[in-house]
C-alpha positions in Angstrom: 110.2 55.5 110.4 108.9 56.4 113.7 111.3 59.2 116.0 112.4 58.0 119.0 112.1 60.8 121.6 114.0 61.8 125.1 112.4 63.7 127.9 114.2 67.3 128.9 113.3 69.9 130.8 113.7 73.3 129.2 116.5 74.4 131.5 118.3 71.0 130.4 118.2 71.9 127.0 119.8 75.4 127.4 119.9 78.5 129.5 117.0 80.6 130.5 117.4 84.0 130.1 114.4 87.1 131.7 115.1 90.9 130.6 115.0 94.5 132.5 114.4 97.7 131.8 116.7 100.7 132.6 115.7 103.5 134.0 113.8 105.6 131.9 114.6 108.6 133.2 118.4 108.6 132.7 118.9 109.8 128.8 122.2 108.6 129.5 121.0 104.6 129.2 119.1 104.6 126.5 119.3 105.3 122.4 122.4 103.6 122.3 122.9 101.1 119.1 121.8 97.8 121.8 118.3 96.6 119.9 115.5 96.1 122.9 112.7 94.4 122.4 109.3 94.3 124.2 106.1 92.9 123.6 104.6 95.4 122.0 107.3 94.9 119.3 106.4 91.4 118.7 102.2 92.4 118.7 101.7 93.0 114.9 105.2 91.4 113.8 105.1 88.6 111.5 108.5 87.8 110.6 110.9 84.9 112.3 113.4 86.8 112.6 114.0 90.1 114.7 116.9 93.0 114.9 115.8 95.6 116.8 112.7 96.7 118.5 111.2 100.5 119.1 113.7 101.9 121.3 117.5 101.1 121.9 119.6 101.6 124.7 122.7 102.0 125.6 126.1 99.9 126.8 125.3 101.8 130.2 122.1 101.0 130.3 122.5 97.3 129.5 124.9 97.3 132.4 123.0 99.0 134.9 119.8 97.1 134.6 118.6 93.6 134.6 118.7 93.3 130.8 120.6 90.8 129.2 122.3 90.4 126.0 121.4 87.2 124.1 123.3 86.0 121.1 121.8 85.6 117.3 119.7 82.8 117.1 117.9 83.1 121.1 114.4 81.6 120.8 112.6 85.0 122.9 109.2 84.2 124.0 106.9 87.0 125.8 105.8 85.7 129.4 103.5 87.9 130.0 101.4 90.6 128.4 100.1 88.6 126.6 102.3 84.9 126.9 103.2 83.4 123.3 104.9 85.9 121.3 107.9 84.1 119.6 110.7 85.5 117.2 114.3 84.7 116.8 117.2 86.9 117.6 118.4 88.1 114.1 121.8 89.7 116.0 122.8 90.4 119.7 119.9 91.6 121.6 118.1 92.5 124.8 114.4 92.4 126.1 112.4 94.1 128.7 111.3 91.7 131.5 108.4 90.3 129.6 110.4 87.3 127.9 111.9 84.3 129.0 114.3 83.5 126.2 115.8 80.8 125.7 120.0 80.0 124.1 119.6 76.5 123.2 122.7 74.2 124.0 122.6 73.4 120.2 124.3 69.4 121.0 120.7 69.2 122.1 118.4 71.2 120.2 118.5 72.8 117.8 117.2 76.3 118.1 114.7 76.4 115.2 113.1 73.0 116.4 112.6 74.9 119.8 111.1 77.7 118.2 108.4 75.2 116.2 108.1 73.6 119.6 106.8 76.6 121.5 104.5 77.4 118.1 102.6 74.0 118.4 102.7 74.1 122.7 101.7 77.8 123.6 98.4 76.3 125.6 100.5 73.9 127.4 102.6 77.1 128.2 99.7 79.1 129.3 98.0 76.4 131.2 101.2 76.7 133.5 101.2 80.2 133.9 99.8 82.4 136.9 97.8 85.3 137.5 94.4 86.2 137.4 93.5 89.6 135.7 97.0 88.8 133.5 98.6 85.6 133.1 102.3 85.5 133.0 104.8 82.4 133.4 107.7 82.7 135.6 111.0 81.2 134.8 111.1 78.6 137.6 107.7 77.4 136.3 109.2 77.7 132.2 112.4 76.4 133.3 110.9 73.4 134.5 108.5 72.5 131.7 109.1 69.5 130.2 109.5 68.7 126.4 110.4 65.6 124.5 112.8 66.1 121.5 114.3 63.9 119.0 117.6 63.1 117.9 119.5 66.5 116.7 119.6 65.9 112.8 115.7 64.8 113.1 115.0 67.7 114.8 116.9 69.9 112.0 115.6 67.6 109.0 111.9 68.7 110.8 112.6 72.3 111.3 114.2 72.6 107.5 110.4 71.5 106.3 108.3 74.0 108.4 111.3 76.5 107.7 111.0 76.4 104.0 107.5 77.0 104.2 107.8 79.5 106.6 110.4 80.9 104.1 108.0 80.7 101.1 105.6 82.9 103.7 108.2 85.5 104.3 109.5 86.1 100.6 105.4 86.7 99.4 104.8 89.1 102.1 108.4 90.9 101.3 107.4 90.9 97.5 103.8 92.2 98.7 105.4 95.0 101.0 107.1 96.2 98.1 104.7 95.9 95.7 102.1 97.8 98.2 104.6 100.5 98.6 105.1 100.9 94.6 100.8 101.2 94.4 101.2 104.3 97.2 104.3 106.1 95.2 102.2 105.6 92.1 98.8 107.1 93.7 101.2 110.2 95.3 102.4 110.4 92.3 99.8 111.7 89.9 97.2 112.9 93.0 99.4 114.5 95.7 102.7 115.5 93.8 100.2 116.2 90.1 104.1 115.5 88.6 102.4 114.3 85.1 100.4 117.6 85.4 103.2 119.6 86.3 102.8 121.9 83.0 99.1 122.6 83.7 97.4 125.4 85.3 96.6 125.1 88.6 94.0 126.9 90.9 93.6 127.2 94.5 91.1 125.3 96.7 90.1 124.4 100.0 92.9 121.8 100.1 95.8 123.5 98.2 96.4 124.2 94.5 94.8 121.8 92.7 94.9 121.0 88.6 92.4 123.5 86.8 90.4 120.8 85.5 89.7 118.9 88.4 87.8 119.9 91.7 87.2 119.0 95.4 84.4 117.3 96.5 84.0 115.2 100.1 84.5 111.4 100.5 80.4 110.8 101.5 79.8 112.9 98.1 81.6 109.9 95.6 81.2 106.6 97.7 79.2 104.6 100.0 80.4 105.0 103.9 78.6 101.9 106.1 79.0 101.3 109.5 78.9 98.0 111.0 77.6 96.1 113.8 77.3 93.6 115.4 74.4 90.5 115.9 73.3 89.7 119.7 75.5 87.2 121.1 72.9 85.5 123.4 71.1 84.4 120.2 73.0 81.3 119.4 70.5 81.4 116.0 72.5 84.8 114.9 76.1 83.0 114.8 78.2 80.1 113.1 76.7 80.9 109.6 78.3 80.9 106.1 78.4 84.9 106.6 82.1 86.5 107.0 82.1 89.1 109.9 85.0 91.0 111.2 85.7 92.8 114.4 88.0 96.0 114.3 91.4 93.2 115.2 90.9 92.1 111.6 91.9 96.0 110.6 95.6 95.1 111.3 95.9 92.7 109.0 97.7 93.9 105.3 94.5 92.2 103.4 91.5 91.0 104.8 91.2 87.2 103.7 89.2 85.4 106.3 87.2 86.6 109.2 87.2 87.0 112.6 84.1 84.4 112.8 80.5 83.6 111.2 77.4 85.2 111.1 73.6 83.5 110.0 71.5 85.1 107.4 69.5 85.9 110.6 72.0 87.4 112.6 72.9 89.5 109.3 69.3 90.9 108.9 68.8 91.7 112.8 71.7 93.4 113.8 73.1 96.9 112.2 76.3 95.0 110.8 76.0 95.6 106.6 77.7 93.1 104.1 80.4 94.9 102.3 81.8 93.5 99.1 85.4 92.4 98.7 87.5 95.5 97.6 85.8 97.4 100.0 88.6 99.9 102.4 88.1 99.3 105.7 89.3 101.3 108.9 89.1 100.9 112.7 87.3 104.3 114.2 87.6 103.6 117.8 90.0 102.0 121.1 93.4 100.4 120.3 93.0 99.9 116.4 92.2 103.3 115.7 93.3 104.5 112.2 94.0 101.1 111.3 93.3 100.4 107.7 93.2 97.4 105.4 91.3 96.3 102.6 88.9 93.4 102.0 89.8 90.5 99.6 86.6 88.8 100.5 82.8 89.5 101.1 82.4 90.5 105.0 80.0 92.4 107.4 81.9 94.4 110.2 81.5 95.4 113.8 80.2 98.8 114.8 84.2 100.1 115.2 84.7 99.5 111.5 83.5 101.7 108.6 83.5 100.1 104.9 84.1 102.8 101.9 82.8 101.0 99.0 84.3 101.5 96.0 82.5 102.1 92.5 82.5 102.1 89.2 83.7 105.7 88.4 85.8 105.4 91.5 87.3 101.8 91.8 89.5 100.7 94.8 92.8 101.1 93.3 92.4 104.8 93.7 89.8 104.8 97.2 92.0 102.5 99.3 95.6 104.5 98.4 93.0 107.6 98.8 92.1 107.0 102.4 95.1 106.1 103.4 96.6 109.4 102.0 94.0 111.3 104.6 93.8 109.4 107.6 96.5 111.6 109.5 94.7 114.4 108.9 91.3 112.2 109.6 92.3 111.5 112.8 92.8 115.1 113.8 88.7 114.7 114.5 88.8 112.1 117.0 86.9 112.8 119.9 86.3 111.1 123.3 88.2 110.2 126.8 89.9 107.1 127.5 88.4 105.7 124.3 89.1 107.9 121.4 87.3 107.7 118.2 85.9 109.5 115.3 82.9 108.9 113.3 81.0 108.2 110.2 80.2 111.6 109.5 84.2 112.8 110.2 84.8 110.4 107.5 81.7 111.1 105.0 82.6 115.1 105.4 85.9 114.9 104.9 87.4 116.8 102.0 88.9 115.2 99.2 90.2 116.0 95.7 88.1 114.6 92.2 90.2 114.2 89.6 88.5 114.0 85.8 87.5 110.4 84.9 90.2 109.5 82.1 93.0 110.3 84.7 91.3 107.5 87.0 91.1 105.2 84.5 95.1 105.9 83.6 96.0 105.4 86.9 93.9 101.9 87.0 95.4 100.6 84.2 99.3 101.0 85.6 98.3 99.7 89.2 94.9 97.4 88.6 97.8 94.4 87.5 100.2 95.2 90.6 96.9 94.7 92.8 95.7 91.9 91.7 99.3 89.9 91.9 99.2 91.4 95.4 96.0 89.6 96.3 96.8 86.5 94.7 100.4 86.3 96.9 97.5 86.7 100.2 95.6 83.9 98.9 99.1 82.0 98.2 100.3 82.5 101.6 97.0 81.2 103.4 97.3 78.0 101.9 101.5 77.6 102.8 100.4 78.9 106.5 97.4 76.2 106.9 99.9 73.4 105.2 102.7 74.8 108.1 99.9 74.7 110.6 98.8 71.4 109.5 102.6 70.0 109.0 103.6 71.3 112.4 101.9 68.4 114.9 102.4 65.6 112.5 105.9 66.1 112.0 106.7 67.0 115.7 104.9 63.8 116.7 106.6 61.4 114.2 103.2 60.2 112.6 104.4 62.2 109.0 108.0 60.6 108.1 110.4 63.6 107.3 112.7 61.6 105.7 110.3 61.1 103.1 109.8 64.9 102.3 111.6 66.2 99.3 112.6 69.8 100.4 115.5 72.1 98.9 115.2 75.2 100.3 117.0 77.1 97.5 115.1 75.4 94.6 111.5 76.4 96.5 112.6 79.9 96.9 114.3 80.5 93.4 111.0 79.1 92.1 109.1 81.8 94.7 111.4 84.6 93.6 110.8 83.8 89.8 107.1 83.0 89.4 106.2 86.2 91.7 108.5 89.3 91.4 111.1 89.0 88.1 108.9 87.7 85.5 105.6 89.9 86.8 107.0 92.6 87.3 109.1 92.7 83.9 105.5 91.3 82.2 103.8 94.0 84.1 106.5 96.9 82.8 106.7 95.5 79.2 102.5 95.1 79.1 102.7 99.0 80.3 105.7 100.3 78.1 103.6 101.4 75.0 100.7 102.6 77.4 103.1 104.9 79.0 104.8 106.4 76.0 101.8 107.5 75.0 100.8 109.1 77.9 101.3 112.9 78.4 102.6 112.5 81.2 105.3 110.0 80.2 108.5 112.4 79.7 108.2 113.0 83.4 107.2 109.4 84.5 110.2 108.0 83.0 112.9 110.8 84.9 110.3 109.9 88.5 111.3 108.4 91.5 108.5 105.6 90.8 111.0 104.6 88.3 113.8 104.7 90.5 111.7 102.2 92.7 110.9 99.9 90.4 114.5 99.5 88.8 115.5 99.3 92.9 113.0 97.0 93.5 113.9 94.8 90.0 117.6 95.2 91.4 117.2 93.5 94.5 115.4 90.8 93.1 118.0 89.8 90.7 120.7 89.8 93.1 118.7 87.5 95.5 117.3 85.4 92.1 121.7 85.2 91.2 122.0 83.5 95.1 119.6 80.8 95.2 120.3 80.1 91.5 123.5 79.1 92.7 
């Protein structure tokens, strides 16, 4: 069945709406319960949806300014700064005047068609824009772009495919969010709170009081610190290898799973960059990323802004990357420089840390090792639904894939989602661990923590959104 299409303009389809900012030096207009979004909000946001942004303002300043209020479901798009930004308005909102939004006239289209539409047509967006140094579209110029669309229940049947995927996307990363934060309350845990050593003796040290048995030592002292680099680029011969290599961007991302671009066997062994194996922590010493972490799920050199702590065998990444993280505010304090601050290999190499005894490591690694590893496999998972999305996206907007011929329930996907990777792991996980636990000292105290309190939250919350979509 091929779609027959008709030819808008944007401003035919609905109404085109630009935001303002009050004045930001009247209190009086701003943290007020009106959600405001700017770009910056959307630049390391991955959801559809958004509620609020950084700042609020008021009812006051919403009147006195050029901001608008949209209703839920606006398509917002940034227009400048950069152009291409798109969520969806989860409740009544305002933006700043980098957006032109759009409030589709839903007889036409249907808002979450628009919002794939934009996805697959940034470049034909910025090829319209304007401005040398930074390109921003005006709203004459979006208003007048033209798109073809559809009939309405085509464009919904095409939107629920890329939706459900998109909705696949969002649970894994919610179940990984949660999961990530149950690995940091476990590491905080036993090595900043000591909780299961709460009945030992303690002694002071350079970094607080401190279990007798264990001592302080520096992060260069226990691992491998490398700094990257990065191969020529006017040697053509040095790039579009088989070699992963990321630049400092990559930091940003929750796990590191593919890289920023190629490097040859030759650029590898003529430039300072160093091939760090997967597992290895990552974090961003210098400009915008700064204090960034992440950690590698895949073999990768690294630009000269990123340093690689390599984990080992007596000190395995379960504890390193929870580790750093634990001491970057306080890392950070070093940074040196003007307009570009940084710190350096040495600030991290020197930097004090505590050295628990060996069997406490390895009791820690055998609670979290399992809640890691499900965490990497959801990455892996969600590449492959975001490059079938990516790949869906044209072929279905163009008519060449038949939607009619796509069996999609939304509900069954997602039950299937919420089963296979939160309820059943994380009971597995918790009945796998029960016996290990009791039989740890520490386990009188475990079982009265807060970790606990997490988990049976975190179990909660599953089974109330597992009872929906078994409806």
């Amino acid at each position: 069945m091929s779609l027959e299409f008709k030819y808008y303009k944007i401003n035919d389809i609905g109404e085109v709406v630009s935001g303002g900012t009050p004045s930001t030096s009247k209190n009086e207009y701003w943290y007020g319960d009106i959600g405001w979004i700017t770009p910056k909000d959307l630049s390391s946001y991955d959801d559809i949806y958004i509620s609020r942004g950084e700042r609020n303002i008021s009812s006051e300043g919403l009147n006195n300014s050029s901001a608008k209020l949209v209703p839920k479901n606006t398509v917002l798009m940034t227009s400048r700064a950069p152009i291409g930004y798109i969520a969806i308005a989860n409740n009544e909102l305002s933006t700043n005047q980098g957006f032109k939004s759009l409030i589709c006239n839903e007889k036409i289209c249907h808002y979450k068609y628009f919002y794939y539409w934009l996805k697959l047509n940034i470049k034909y967006i910025i090829n319209n824009s304007n401005g040398s140094t930074f390109k921003e579209i005006s709203g004459g110029t979006f208003k007048n772009l033209e798109l073809s669309l559809p009939s309405l229940n085509e464009q919904k049947a095409i939107s629920s495919v890329l939706w459900t995927i998109d909705e696949k996307i969002s649970v894994l990363k919610r179940i990984n969010k949660n999961l990530d934060e149950l690995c940091h309350s476990l590491f905080k845990y036993y090595f900043i709170d000591f909780i299961p050593f709460c009945d030992d003796d303690f002694i002071d040290s350079d970094i607080g009081e401190i279990p007798k048995e264990w001592s302080i030592t520096t992060v260069g002292n226990i691992l491998d610190c490398k700094l990257g680099g990065t191969p020529s680029r006017s040697n053509e011969s040095y790039w579009g290898g088989s070699i992963a290599w990321i630049n400092s961007g990559k930091v940003n991302d929750f796990r590191i799973i593919e890289p920023s671009e190629y490097i040859t066997e030759k650029g590898l062994k003529k430039s300072a960059t160093k091939l760090l194996p997967a597992k290895t922590t990552v974090i961003a010493i210098t400009g915008a990323t700064l204090g960034q972490i992440s950690l590698l799920e895949i073999d990768s050199c690294a630009n000269q802004s990123v340093i690689g702590i390599i984990p080992n065998i007596n000190y395995p990444y379960e504890f390193v990357y929870p580790l750093i993280s634990s001491i970057l505010i306080d890392l950070l304090k070093h940074q040196t420089g003007g307009a570009q601050q940084h710190i350096n290999k040495n600030n991290v190499e020197s930097f004090k840390i505590i050295c628990p005894p060996a069997e406490i490591i390895s009791e820690y690694k055998t609670i979290v090792s399992p809640i890691y590893s499900k965490i990497s496999d959801n990455c892996f998972e969600i590449e492959k639904l975001q490059k079938l999305r990516d790949t869906l996206l044209p072929k279905l907007m163009s008519g060449e894939i038949d939607v009619s011929k796509i069996n999609c329930d939304l509900k069954i996907i997602i039950r299937k989602i919420y089963i296979k990777s939160s309820k059943l792991f994380l009971w597995r996980y918790l009945s796998e661990n029960q016996n290990y636990i009791k039989n740890t000292k520490s386990n009188e105290t475990l079982l009265k923590s807060r970790t606990i309190y997490q988990i049976n939250k975190f179990l909660a919350k599953f089974n109330a959104r597992y009872r929906y979509y078994r409806q």
